[in-house]
C-alpha positions as CSV (number, residue, x, y, z in Angstrom):
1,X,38.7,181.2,-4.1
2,X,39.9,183.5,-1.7
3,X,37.2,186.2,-0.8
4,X,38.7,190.3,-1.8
5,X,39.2,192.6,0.9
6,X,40.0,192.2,4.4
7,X,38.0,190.8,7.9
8,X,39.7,194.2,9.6
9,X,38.3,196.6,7.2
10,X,34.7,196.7,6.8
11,X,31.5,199.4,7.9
12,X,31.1,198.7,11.6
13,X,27.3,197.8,12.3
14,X,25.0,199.1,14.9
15,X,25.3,195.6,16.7
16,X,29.4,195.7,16.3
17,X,29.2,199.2,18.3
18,X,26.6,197.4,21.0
19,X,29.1,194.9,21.4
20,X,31.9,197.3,22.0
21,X,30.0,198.6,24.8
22,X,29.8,195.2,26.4
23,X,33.3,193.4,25.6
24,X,35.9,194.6,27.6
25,X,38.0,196.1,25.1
26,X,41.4,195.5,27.4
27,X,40.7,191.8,27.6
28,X,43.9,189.4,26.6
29,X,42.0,188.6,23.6
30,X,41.6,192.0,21.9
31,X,45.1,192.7,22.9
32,X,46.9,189.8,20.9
33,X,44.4,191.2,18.1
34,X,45.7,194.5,18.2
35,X,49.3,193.7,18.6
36,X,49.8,192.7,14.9
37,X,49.1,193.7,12.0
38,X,47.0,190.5,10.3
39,X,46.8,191.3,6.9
40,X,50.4,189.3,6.1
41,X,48.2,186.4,6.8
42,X,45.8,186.8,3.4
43,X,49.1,187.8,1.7
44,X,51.4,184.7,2.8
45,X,48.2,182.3,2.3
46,X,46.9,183.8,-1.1
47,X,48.7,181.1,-2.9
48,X,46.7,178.4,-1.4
49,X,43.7,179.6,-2.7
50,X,42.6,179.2,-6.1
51,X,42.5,183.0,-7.6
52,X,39.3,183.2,-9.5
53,X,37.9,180.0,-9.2
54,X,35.2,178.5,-7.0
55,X,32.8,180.4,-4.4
56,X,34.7,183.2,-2.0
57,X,36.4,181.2,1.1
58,X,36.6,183.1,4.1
59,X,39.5,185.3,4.8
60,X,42.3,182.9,5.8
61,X,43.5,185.9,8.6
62,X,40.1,185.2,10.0
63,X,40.1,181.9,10.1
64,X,43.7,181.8,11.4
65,X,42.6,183.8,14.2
66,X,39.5,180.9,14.9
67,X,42.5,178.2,14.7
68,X,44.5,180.4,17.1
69,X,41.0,180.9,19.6
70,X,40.8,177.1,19.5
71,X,44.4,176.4,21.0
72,X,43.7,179.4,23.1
73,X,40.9,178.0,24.8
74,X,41.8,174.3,24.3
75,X,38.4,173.8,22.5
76,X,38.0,171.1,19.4
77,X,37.3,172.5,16.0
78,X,33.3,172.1,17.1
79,X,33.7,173.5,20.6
80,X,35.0,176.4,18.8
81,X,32.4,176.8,16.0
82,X,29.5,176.8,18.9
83,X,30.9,179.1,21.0
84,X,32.0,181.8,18.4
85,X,28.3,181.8,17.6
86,X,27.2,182.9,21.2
87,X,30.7,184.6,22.4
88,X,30.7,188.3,21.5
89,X,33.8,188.3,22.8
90,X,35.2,185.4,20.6
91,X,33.6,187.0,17.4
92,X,35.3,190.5,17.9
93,X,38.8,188.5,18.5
94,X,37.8,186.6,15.3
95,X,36.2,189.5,13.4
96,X,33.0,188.5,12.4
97,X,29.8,190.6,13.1
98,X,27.0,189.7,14.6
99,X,25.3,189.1,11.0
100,X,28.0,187.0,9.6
101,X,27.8,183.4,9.4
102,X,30.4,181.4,11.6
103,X,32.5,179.2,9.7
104,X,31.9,175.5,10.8
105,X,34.5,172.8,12.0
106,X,34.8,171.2,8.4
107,X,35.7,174.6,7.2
108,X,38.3,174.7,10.1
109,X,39.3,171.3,9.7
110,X,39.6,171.9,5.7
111,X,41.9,175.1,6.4
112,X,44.1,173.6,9.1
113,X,44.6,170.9,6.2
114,X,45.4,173.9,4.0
115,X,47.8,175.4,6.2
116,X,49.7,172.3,6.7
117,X,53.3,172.1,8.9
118,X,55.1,174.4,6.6
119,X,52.4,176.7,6.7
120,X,52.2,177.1,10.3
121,X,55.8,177.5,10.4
122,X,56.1,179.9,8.0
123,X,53.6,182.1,10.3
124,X,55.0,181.7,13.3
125,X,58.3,183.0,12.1
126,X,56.8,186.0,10.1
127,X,55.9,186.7,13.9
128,X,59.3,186.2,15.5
129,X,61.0,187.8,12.4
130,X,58.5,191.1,13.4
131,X,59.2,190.4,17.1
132,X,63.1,190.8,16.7
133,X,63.0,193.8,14.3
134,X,60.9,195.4,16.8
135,X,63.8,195.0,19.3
136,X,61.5,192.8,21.5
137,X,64.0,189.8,21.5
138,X,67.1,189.2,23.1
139,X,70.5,188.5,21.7
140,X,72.6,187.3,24.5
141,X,71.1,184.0,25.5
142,X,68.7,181.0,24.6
143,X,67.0,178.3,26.9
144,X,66.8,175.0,25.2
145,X,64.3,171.9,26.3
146,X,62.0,169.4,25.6
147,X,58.6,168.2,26.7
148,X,56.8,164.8,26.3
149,X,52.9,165.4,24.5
150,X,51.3,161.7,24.9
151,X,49.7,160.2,21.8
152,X,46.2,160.5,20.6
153,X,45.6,156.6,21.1
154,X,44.3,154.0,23.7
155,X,47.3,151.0,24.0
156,X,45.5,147.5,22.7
157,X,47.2,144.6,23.8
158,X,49.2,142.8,21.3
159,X,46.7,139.9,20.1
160,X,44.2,143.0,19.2
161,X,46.7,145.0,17.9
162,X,47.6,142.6,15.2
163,X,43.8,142.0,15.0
164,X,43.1,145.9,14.5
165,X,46.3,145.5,11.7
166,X,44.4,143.4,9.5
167,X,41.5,145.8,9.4
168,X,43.5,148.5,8.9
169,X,45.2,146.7,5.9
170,X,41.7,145.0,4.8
171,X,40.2,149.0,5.3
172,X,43.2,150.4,2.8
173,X,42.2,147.7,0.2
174,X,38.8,148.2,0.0
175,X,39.4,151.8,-1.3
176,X,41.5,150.1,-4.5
177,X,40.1,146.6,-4.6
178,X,36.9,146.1,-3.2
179,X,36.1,142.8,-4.6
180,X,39.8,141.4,-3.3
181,X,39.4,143.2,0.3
182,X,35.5,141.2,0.2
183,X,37.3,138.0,-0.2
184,X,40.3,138.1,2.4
185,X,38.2,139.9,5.0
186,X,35.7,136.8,4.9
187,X,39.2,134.7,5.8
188,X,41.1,137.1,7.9
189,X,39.0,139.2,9.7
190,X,37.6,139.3,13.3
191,X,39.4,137.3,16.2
192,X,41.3,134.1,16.1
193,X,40.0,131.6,17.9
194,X,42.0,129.7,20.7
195,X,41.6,127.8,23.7
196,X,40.0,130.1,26.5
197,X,42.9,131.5,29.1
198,X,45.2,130.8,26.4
199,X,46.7,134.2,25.6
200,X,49.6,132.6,24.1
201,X,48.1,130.5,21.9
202,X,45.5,133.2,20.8
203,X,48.8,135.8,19.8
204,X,50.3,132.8,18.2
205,X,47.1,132.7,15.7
206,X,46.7,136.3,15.4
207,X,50.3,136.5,14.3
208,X,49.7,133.9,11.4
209,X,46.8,135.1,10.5
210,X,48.7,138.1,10.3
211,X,51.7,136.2,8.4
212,X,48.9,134.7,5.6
213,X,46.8,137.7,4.8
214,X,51.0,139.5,3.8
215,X,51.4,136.5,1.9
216,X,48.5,136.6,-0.3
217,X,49.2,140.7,-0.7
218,X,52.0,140.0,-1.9
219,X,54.7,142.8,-2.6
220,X,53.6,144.5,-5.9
221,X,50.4,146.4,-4.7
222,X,51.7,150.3,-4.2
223,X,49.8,153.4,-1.8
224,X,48.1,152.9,1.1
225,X,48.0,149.6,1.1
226,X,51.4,149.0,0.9
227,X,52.2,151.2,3.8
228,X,49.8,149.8,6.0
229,X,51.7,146.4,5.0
230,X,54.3,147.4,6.1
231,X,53.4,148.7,8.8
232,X,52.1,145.3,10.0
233,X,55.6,143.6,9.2
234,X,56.9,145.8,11.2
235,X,55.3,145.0,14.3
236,X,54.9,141.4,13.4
237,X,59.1,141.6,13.4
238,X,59.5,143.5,16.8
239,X,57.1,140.8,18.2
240,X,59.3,138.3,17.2
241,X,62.7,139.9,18.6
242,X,64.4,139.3,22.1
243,X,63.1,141.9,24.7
244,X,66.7,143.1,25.2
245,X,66.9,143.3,20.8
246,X,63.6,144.9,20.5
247,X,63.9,148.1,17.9
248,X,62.6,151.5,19.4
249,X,61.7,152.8,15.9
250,X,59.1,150.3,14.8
251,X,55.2,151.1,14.6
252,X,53.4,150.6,18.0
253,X,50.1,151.5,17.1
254,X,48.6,151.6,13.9
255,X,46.3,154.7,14.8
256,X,49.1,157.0,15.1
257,X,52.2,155.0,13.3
258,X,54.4,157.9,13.9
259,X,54.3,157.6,17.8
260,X,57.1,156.0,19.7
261,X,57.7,154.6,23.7
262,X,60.0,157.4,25.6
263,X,60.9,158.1,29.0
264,X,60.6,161.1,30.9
265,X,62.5,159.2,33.7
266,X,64.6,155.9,34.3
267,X,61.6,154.3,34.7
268,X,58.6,155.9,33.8
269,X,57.9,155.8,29.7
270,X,55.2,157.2,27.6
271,X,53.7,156.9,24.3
272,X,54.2,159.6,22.4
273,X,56.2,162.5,20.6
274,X,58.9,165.2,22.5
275,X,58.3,168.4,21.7
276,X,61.7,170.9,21.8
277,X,62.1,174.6,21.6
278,X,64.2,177.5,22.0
279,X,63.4,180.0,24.2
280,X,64.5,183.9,25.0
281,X,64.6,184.5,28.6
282,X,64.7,187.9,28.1
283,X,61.7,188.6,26.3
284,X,60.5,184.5,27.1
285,X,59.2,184.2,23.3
286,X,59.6,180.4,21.9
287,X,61.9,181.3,18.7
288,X,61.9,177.2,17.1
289,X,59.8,174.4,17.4
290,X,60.9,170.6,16.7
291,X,59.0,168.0,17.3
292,X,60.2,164.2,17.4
293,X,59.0,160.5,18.0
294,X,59.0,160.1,21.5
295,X,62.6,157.6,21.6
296,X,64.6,160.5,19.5
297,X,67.0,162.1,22.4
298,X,66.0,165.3,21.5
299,X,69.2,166.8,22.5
300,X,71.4,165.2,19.9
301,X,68.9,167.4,17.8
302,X,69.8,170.3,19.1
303,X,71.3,172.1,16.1
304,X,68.0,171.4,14.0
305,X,66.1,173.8,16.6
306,X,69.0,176.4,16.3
307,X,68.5,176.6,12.6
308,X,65.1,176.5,13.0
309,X,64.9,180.6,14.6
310,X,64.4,182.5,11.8
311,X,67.3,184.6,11.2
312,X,69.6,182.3,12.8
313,X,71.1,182.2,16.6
314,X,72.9,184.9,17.7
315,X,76.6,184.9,17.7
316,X,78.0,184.1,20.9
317,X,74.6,183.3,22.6
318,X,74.7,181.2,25.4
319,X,72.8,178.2,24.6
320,X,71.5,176.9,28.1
321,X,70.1,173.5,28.6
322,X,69.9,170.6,31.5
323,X,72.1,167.4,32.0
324,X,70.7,165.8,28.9
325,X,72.8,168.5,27.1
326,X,75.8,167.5,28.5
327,X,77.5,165.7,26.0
328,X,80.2,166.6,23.5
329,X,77.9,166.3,20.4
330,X,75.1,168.3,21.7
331,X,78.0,171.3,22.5
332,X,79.5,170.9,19.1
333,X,76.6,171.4,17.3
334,X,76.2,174.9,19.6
335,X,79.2,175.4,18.6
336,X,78.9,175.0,15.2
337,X,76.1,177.5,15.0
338,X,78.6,179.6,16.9
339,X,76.9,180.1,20.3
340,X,78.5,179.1,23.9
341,X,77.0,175.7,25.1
342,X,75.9,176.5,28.7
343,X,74.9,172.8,29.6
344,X,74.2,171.5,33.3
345,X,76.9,168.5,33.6
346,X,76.2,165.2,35.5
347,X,78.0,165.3,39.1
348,X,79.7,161.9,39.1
349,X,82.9,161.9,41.1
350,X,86.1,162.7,38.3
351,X,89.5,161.2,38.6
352,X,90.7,165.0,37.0
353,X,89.1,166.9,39.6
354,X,91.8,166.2,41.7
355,X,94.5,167.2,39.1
356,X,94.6,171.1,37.4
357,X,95.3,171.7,33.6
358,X,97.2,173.7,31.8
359,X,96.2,175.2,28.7
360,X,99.2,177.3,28.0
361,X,100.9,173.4,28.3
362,X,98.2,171.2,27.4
363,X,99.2,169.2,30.6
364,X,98.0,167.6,33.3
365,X,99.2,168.5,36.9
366,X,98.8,165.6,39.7
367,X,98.4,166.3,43.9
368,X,102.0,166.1,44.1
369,X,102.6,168.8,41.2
370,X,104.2,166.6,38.9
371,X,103.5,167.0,35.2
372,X,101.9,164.4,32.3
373,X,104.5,163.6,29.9
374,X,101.7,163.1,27.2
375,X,98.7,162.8,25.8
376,X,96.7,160.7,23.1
377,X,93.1,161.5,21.3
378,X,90.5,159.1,22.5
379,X,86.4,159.3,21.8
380,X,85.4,163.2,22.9
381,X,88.6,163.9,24.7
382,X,92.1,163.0,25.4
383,X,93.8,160.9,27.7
384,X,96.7,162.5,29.3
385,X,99.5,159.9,31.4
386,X,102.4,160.5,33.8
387,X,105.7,159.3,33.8
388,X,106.3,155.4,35.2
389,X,109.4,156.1,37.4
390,X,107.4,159.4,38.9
391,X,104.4,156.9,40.1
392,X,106.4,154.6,41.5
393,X,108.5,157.1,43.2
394,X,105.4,159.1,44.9
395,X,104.3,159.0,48.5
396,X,101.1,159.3,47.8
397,X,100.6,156.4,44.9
398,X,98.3,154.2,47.0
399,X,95.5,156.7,46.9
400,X,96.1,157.4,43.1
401,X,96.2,154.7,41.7
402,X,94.0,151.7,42.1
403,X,95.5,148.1,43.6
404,X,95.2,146.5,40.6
405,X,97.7,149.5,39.0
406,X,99.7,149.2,42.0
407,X,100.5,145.6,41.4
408,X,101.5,146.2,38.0
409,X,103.6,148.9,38.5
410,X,101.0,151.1,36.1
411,X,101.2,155.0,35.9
412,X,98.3,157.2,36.2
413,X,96.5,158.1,33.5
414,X,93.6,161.2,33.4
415,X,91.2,161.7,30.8
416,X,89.4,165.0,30.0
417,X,87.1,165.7,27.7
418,X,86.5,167.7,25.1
419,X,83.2,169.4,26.7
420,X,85.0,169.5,30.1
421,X,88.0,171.5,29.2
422,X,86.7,174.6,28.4
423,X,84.7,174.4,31.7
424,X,88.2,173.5,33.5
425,X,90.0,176.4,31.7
426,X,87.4,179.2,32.6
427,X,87.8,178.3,36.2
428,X,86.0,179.5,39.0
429,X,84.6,182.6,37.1
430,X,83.6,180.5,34.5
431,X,81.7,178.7,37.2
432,X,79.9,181.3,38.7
433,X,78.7,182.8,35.1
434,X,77.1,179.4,34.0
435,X,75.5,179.4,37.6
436,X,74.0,182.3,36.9
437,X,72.9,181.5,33.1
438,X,71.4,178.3,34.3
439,X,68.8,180.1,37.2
440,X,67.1,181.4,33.0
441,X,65.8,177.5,32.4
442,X,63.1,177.8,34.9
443,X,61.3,180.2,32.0
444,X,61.1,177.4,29.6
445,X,60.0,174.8,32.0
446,X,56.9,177.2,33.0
447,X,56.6,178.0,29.2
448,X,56.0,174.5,28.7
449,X,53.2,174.1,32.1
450,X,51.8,176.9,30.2
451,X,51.5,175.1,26.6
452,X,50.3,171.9,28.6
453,X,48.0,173.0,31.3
454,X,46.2,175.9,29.2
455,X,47.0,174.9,25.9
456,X,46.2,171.5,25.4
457,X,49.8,169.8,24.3
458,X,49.4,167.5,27.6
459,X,48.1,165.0,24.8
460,X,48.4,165.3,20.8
461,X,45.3,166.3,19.4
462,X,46.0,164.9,16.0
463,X,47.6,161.6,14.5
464,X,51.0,161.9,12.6
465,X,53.9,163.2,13.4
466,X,53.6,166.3,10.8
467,X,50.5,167.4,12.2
468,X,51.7,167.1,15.9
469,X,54.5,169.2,14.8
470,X,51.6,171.7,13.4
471,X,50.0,171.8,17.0
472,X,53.0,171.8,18.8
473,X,54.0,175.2,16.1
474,X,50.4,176.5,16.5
475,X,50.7,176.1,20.5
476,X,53.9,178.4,20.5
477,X,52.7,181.0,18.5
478,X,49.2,181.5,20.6
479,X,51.9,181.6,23.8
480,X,54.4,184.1,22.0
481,X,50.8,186.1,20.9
482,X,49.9,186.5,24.8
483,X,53.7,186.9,25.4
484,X,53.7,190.1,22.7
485,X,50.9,191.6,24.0
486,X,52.2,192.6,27.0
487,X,55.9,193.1,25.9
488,X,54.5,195.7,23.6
489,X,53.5,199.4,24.3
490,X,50.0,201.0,23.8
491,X,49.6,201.5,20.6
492,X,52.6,199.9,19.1
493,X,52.0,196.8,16.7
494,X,54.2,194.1,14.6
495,X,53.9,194.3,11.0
496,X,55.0,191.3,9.9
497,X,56.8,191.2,6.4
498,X,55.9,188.6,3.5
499,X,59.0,187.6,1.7
């Protein structure tokens, strides 16, 4: 039941005005307290509590505000508990006194299960929705980019991760069947034995031992036992499968089923989940949070994080993002959303850099200043060609066309795309304005140092990629919190509205 009246509102104690005299009251802390207005917290969370039934909970603003401490500090739920006990500065940023109880890490751990994804993300853009009504957030421009947070797991080799399958399948059906789980755990758990140095034949028996306990499970059984079934098939399949075949969307661990290989580079992967937002570079507030399996090229995703900021992007906001941007779906979906795709392109060496369009035309112009004679659609672009007789004719054919062409009395033919042509069109001015919008990403690259040095989302805390997403959401809005309390003036403070 949620507990009647507020954590901000009560009769300050002799103790609270002791501690006033030794916290400092201008600390980081008590400034994120003071810039907002907490009690849309109780109001937006009231419905997760029963409303006259059971005993009084603890304010959720209050223990929103211990969730938010925890990320602050990069503690665990019981790092958190202890040191709100002792911390007179963590209590006042909390709100308890120093004759309240501390809520404990089940309590936390029971709220943050409360609060769920959608919760989290329904306070966070309360926040941002306050933050833009206030005039704090900028219209002209976003910064778009993703970082890598590694999984919550410890990489098994393959025998024992078929091995750890079955117990995780054996565990599932103990909670629905104990009598059945008794029976097939006396046959199929524990290790297969093989032949010692004999990897190979030891993966070979944990796969049909993995093969036999699916048969006798059968199909019909429904739950958690069916999932973890199939998570098993799954990996059993990918085992199977050539190297250069193998899926990039099947189960690699069963601790965290959700996490998926990545690369940050060519040739360095991770295990793990990207996490993508939008930034302002004006007022450097993270306005959406997505958060994928670590395969999903996050920047195919980008019009999920533009409808993600509440409100909706901007019209005619530059939408600025690296290389991996590049691409003619990522700038449509900008587009779409009716913002300007700023995206750093990839300098490989163009045949139509040496030749200038026309717009006004829709032609190509070569060296020698003759004209393309058409043009047909291809994949993201077109493909404009020249006349035969004009090739053949030119001086300078031998460095246009390739020896192979030349043999063959072939005419040149320039393809452009549809992501390149606006670039070509705006020119040299055009060039020198995205220079200038791109020097804004290094704001969401040291956003993201911040959230992974300070803030813990270096490494998932949780398994799952819903409550990832919830740390990754939680993470932003305790950087956007520190962000608002200096962006704000003395005195001044967000009031967040409850739909």
């Amino acid at each position: 039941m949620l507990r009647k009246g507020s954590a901000e509102v009560r009769q300050p104690s002799f103790s609270d005005l002791a501690r006033a005299r030794v916290v400092p009251p201008d600390h980081e802390l008590l400034r994120m307290k003071r810039a907002v207005d907490w009690t849309f917290v109780d109001e937006t969370l009231a419905a997760a509590y029963a409303k006259d039934t059971g005993r009084p909970g603890y304010p959720p603003q209050l223990l929103l505000r211990m969730l938010y401490l925890e990320f602050y500090a990069n503690l665990s739920d019981r790092q958190v508990a202890e040191q709100v006990g002792y911390n007179l500065l963590y209590r006042e940023f909390v709100g308890l006194s120093l004759e309240e109880p501390v809520p404990d890490d089940t309590t936390l751990v029971l709220f943050r299960q409360r609060l769920g994804e959608a919760g989290g993300r329904k306070l966070f853009d309360q926040l941002n929705a306050a933050a833009k009504a206030a005039g704090l957030v900028g219209t002209s421009k976003r910064v778009v980019d993703g970082t890598h947070t590694l999984a919550n797991v410890t990489l098994r080799s393959v025998a024992n991760s078929l091995r750890h399958g079955r117990a995780v399948v054996l565990r599932a059906l103990a909670r629905e069947e104990p009598a059945e789980a008794a029976r097939l755990a006396a046959r199929y758990a524990g290790e297969a034995q093989a032949a010692d140095g004999d990897e190979a034949g030891r993966l070979a028996r944990e796969a049909q031992r993995c093969d036999e306990l699916l048969a006798e499970l059968g199909r019909g059984r429904g739950g958690a036992v069916q999932t973890r079934a199939a998570q098993l098939r799954w990996v059993l399949q990918r085992l199977r499968e050539p190297e250069d075949q193998k899926r990039t969307d099947a189960p690699i661990t069963f601790t965290d089923p959700d996490c998926r290989f990545g690369y940050k580079a060519k040739d360095i992967c991770f295990l793990g989940y990207k996490v993508h937002q939008a930034l302002d570079p004006d007022s450097r507030l993270v306005l959406s949070v997505e958060t994928v399996p670590g395969q999903v090229n996050e920047a195919v995703e980008v019009g999920t994080l533009l409808t993600g900021e509440v409100g909706g992007l901007p019209a005619g906001a530059a939408v600025i993002g690296d290389g991996l941007y590049g691409n003619t779906t990522s700038a449509g979906q900008v587009e779409a959303h009716h913002g300007v795709p700023v995206f750093a392109g990839k300098q490989p060496a163009r045949i139509s850099d040496r030749f200038a369009y026309e717009a006004a035309t829709d032609q190509m112009v070569c060296p020698a200043g003759k004209r393309s004679i058409g043009s047909i659609e291809q994949e993201n672009g077109r493909l404009y060609y020249f006349s035969m007789p004009d090739c053949a004719a030119c001086p300078g054919k031998a460095q246009c066309l390739t020896p192979s062409e030349l043999a063959r009395a072939q005419r040149r033919r320039v393809y452009l795309s549809h992501f390149r042509r606006p670039k070509v069109i705006a020119g040299e001015a055009g060039k020198q304005w995205r220079r200038q919008m791109y020097r804004e990403r290094y704001k969401i690259e040291g956003k993201h140092a911040e959230q992974k040095d300070r803030h813990g989302l270096r490494r998932a805390r949780y398994w799952g990629l819903a409550k990832v997403s919830l740390q990754a959401i939680v993470t932003a809005t305790v950087t956007n919190l520190k962000r608002l309390a200096k962006l704000l003036t003395p005195g001044q403070r967000l009031v967040p509205r409850v739909a």
